[in-house]
C-alpha positions as CSV (number, residue, x, y, z in Angstrom):
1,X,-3.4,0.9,-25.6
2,X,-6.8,2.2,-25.7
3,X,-8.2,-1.2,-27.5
4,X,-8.8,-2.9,-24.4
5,X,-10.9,-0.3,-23.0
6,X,-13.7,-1.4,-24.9
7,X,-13.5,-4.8,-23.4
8,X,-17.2,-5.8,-21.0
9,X,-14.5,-6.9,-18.4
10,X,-12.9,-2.9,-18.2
11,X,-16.6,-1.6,-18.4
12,X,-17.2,-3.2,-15.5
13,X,-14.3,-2.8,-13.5
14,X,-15.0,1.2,-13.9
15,X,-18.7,0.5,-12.4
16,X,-17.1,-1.1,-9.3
17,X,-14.9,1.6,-9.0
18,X,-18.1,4.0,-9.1
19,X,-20.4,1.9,-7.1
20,X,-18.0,0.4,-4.4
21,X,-17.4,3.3,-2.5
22,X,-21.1,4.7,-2.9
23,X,-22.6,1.5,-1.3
24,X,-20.0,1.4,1.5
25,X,-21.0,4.0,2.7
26,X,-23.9,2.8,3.9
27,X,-21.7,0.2,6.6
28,X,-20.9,0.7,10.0
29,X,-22.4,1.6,13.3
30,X,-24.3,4.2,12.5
31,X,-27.1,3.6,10.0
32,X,-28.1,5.5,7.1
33,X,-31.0,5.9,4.9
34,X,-30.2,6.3,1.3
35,X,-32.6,9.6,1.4
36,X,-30.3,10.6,4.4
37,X,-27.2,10.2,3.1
38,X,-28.0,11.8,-0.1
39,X,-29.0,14.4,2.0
40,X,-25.3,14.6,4.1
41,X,-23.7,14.6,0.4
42,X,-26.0,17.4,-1.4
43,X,-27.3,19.3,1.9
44,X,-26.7,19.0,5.2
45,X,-27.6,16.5,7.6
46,X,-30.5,16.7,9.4
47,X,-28.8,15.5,12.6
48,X,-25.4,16.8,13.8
49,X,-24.3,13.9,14.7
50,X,-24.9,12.3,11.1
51,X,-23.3,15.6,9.7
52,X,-20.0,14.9,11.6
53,X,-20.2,10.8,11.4
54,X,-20.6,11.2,7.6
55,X,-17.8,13.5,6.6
56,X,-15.2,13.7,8.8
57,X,-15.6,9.5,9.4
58,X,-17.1,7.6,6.9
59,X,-16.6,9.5,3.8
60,X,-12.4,9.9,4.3
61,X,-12.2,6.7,4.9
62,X,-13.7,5.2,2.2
63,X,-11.9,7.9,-0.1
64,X,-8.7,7.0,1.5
65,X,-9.1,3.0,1.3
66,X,-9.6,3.0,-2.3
67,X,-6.6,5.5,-2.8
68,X,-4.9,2.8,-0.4
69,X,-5.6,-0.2,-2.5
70,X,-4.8,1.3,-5.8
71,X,-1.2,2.4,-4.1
72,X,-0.4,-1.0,-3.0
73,X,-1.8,-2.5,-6.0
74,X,0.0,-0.3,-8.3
75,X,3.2,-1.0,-6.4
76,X,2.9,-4.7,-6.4
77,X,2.3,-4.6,-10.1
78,X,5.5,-2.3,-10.4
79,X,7.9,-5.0,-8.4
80,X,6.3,-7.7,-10.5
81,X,7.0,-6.6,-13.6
82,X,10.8,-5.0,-12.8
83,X,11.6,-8.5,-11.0
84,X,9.5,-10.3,-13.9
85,X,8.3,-12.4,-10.4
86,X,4.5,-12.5,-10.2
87,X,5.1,-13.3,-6.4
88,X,6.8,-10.1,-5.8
89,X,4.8,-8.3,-3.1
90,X,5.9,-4.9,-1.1
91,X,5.0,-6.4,1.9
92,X,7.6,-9.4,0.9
93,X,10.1,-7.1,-0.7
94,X,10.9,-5.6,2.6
95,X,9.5,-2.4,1.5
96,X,6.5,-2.5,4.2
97,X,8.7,-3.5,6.4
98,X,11.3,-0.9,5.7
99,X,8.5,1.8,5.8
100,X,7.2,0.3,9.4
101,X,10.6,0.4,10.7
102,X,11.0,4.3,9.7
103,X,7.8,5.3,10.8
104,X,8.2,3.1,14.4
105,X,11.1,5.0,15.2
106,X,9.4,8.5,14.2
107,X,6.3,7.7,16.4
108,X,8.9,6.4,19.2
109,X,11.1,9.1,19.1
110,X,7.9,11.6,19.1
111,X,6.9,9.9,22.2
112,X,8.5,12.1,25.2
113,X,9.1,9.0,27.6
114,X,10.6,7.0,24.9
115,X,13.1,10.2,24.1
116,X,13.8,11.0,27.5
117,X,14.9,7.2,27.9
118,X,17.9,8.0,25.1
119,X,18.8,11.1,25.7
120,X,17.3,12.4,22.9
121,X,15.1,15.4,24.2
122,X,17.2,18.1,23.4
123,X,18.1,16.9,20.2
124,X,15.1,16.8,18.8
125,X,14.1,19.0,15.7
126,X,11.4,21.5,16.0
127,X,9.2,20.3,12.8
128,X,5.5,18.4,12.7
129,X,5.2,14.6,14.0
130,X,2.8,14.7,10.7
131,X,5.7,15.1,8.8
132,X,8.4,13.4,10.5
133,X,6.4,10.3,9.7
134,X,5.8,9.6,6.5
135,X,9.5,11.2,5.7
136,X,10.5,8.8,8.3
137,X,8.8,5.9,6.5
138,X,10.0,7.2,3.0
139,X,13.5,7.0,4.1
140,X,13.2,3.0,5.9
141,X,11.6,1.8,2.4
142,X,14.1,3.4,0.6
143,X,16.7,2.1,3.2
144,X,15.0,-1.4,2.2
145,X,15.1,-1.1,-1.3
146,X,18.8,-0.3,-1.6
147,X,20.0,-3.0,0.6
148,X,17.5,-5.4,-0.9
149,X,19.6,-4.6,-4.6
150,X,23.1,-4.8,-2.4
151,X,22.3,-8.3,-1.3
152,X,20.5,-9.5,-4.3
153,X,23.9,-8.2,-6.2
154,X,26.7,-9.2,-3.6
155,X,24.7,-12.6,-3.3
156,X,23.1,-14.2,-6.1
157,X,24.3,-11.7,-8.8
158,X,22.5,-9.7,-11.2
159,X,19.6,-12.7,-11.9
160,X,16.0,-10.5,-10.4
161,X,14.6,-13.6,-9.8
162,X,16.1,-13.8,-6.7
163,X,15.4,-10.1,-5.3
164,X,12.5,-11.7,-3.7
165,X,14.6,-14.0,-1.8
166,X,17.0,-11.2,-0.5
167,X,13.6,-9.4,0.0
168,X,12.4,-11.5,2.3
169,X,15.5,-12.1,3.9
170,X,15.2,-7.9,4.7
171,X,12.2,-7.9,5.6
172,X,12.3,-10.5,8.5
173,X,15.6,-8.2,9.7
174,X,13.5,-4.8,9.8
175,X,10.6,-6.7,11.3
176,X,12.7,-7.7,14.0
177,X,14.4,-4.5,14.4
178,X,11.1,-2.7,14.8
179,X,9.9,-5.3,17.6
180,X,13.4,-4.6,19.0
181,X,11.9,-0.7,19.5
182,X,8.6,-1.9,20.3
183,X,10.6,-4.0,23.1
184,X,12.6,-1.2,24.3
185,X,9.2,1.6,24.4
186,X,7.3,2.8,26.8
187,X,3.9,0.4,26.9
188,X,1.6,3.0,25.8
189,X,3.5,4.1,23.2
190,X,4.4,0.3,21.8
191,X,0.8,-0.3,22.2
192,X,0.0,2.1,19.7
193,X,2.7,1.4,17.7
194,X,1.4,-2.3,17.5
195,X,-2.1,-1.6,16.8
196,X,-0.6,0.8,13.6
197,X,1.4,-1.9,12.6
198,X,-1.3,-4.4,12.1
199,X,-2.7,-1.5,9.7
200,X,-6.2,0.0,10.2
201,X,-8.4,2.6,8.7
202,X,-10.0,3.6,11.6
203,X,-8.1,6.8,12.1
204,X,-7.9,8.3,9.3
205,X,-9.0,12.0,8.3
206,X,-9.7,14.0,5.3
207,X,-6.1,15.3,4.6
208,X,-4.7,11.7,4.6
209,X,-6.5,11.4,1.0
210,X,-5.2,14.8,-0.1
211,X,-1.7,13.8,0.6
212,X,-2.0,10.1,-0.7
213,X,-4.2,11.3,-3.5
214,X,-1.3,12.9,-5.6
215,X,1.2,10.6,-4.9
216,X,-0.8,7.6,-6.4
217,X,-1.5,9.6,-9.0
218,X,2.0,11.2,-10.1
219,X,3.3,7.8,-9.8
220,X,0.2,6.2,-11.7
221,X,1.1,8.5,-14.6
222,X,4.5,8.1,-14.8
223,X,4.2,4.2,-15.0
224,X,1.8,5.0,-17.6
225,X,4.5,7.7,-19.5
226,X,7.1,4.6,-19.4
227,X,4.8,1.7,-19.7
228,X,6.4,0.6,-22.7
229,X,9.9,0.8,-20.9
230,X,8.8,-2.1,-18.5
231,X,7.1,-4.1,-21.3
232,X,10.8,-4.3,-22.4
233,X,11.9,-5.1,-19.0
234,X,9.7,-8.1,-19.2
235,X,11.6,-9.7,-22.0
236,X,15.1,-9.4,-19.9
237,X,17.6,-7.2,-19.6
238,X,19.7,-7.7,-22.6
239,X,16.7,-7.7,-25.3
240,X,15.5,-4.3,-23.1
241,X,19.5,-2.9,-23.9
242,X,18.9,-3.7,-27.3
243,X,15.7,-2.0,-27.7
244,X,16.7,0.9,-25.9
245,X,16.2,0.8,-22.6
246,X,17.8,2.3,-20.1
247,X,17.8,-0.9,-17.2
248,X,19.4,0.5,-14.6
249,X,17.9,3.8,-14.3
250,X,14.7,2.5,-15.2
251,X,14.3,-0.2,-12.3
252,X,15.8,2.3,-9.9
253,X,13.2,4.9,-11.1
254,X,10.5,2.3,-10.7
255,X,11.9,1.2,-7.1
256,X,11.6,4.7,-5.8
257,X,8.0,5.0,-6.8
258,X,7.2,2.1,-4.8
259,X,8.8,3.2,-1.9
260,X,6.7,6.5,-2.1
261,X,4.1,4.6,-2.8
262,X,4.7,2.0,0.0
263,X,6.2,4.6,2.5
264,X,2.9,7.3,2.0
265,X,0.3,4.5,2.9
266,X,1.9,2.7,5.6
267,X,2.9,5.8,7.3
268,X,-0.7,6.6,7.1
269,X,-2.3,3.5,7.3
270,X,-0.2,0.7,8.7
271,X,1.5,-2.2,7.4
272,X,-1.3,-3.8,5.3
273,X,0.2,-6.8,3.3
274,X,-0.6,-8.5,0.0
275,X,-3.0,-6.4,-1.9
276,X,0.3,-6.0,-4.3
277,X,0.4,-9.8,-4.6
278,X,-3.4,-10.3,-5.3
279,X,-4.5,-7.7,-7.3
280,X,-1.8,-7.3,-9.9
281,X,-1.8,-11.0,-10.5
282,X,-5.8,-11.5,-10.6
283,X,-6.0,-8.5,-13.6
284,X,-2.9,-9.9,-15.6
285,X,-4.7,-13.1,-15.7
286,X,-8.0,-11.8,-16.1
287,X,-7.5,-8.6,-18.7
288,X,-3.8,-8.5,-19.8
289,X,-0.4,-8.6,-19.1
290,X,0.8,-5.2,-20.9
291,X,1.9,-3.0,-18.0
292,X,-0.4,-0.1,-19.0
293,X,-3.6,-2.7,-18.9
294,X,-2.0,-4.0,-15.5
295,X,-1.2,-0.6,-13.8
296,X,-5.0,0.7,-14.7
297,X,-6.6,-2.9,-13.9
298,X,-5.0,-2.8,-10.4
299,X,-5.9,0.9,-9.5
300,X,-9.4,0.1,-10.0
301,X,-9.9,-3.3,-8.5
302,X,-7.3,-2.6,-6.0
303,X,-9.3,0.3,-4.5
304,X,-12.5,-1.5,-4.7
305,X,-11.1,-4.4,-2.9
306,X,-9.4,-2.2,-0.2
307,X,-13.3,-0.4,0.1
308,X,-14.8,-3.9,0.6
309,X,-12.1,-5.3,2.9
310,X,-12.8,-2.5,5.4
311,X,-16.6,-2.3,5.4
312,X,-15.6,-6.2,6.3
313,X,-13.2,-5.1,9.3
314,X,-16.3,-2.8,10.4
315,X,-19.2,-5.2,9.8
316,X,-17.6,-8.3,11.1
317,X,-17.6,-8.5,14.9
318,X,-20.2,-6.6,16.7
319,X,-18.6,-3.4,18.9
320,X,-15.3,-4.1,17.3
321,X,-13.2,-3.5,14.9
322,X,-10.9,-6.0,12.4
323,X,-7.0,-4.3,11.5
324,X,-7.4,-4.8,7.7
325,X,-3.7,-6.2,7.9
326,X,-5.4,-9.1,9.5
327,X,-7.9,-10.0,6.7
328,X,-5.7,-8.9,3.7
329,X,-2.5,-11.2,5.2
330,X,-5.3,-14.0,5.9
331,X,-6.2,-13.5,2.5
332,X,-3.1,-12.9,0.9
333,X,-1.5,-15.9,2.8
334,X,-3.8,-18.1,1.0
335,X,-3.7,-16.2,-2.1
336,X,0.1,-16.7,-1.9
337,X,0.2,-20.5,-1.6
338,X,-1.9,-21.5,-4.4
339,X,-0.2,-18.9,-6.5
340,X,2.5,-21.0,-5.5
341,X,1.5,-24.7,-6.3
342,X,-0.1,-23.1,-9.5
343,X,4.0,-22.5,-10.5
344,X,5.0,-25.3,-9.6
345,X,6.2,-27.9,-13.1
């Protein structure tokens, strides 16, 4: 396991994953001097408008984008290997879609106008929105996941191959189920909804990485703990019975972390699609195909992808701002078709 770690290509992976979100933070509106912002990170600023720019701005969102893109990275590589599809995707699994759904009708129901419409006002329970909406987004992408298995099952049988088709199939249903909300709302309140949708950065604070942080990690280790479990998963379910494995329980243990996975950042974050096509795929072809060297590859280029993609939804227009969901799906999209034509005989 520890072998490859030796490898140039690892060596410099960890560098990126150093250096990435120490350069980026030297993007956006507000300039800063190296001198100056080693000053904000081992003083104070000298400027109170630097101090509060640089950590409760720049610095969480940098922190949180790379947590971000090693989530969705991780859980792409997770699908891939349980469905043994290297096209599996969260975002095409239904399980963004699932989460988005969850967390629409959290942030709809939250919204007084929208739960005075239904009814709903006296009915609500007395607890957080900050919690309401990632539970609400856990419990969509877990509602995805199940009835992604229940077609899959009913429809083509027990071949995994063909999750991905009843994935999709899902997450075209949710999608249009949310803009059925979204349709129903208030306009301020679908507004909002809309612009979280498309996924952005731009919000976030310094708690959003402490509640992502050990999530990605507790999952991270775990996939690590049974890495040799989805190895055997790799080489089908029969030859994983005969080694031992436990297939059922193992691909619904490995389902569930990517809904928490899925369900923490997009409740957070927004829907932000394909970095769990991309990344997983670019390490297994570049490093290995082990799940231990993929799981590890794609939490370090994943995050330092994620960091780069949003100093490019910064930097790119001038007085605006890019929703990374835009630039990963035009990415991704591209990404996806010559993955594609690369399978084909």
């Amino acid at each position: 396991m520890y072998k490859p770690l030796l490898n140039k290509k690892w060596w410099f992976l960890i560098l990126a994953a150093i250096l990435s979100p120490i350069a980026a933070l030297f993007f956006g509106a507000a300039d800063f001097s190296p001198a100056e912002l080693a000053q904000c990170v081992f003083s104070t600023c000298d400027k109170p408008v630097n101090q509060l720019i640089f950590w409760e701005i720049r610095l969480p969102r940098v922190l949180v984008g790379f947590l971000v893109g090693a989530g969705l990275a991780v859980a792409g590589a997770t699908l891939q290997n349980i469905t043994r599809n290297g096209l599996a995707d969260p975002y095409l699994f239904g399980v963004v879609s699932g989460a988005g759904l969850g967390a629409s009708i959290a942030t709809l129901l939250f919204d007084s106008r929208f739960a005075e419409k239904l009814g709903l006002m006296n009915y609500l329970p007395e607890f957080s929105f900050t919690l309401a909406l990632p539970f609400a987004a856990f419990l969509g992408a877990l509602f995805a996941v199940i009835l992604v298995q229940i077609i899959a099952s009913k429809t083509f049988g027990s071949r995994t191959e063909h999750m991905l088709l009843a994935g999709v199939a899902v997450s075209f249903m949710l999608s249009a189920l949310s803009h059925f909300l979204l349709f129903l709302a208030e306009p301020f309140a679908a507004s909002k909804v809309i612009f979280w949708l498309m996924g952005s950065l731009a919000r976030v604070e310094v708690w959003y990485a402490w509640v992502i942080l050990p999530i990605v990690m507790i999952s991270v280790l775990l996939l690590l703990l049974f890495g040799r479990h989805m190895d055997a998963l790799l080489l089908g379910d029969e030859n994983a019975k005969t080694l031992g494995v436990q297939v059922t329980r193992m691909r619904m243990m490995s389902l569930g972390i990517c809904a928490a996975l899925t369900a923490c950042i997009v409740s957070y974050c927004g829907g932000i699609g394909f970095v769990g096509l991309m990344i997983p795929h670019i390490v297994r072809n570049w490093i290995g195909v082990t799940s231990r060297v993929v799981i590890l590859g794609s939490v370090l280029l994943g995050g330092c992808f994620m960091v780069w993609v949003d100093v490019l939804a910064r930097v790119a227009l001038p007085d605006q701002e890019i929703p990374i969901g835009i630039i990963t799906s035009a990415i991704g999209s591209v990404f996806f078709l010559i993955a594609m034509s690369k399978r084909q005989p």
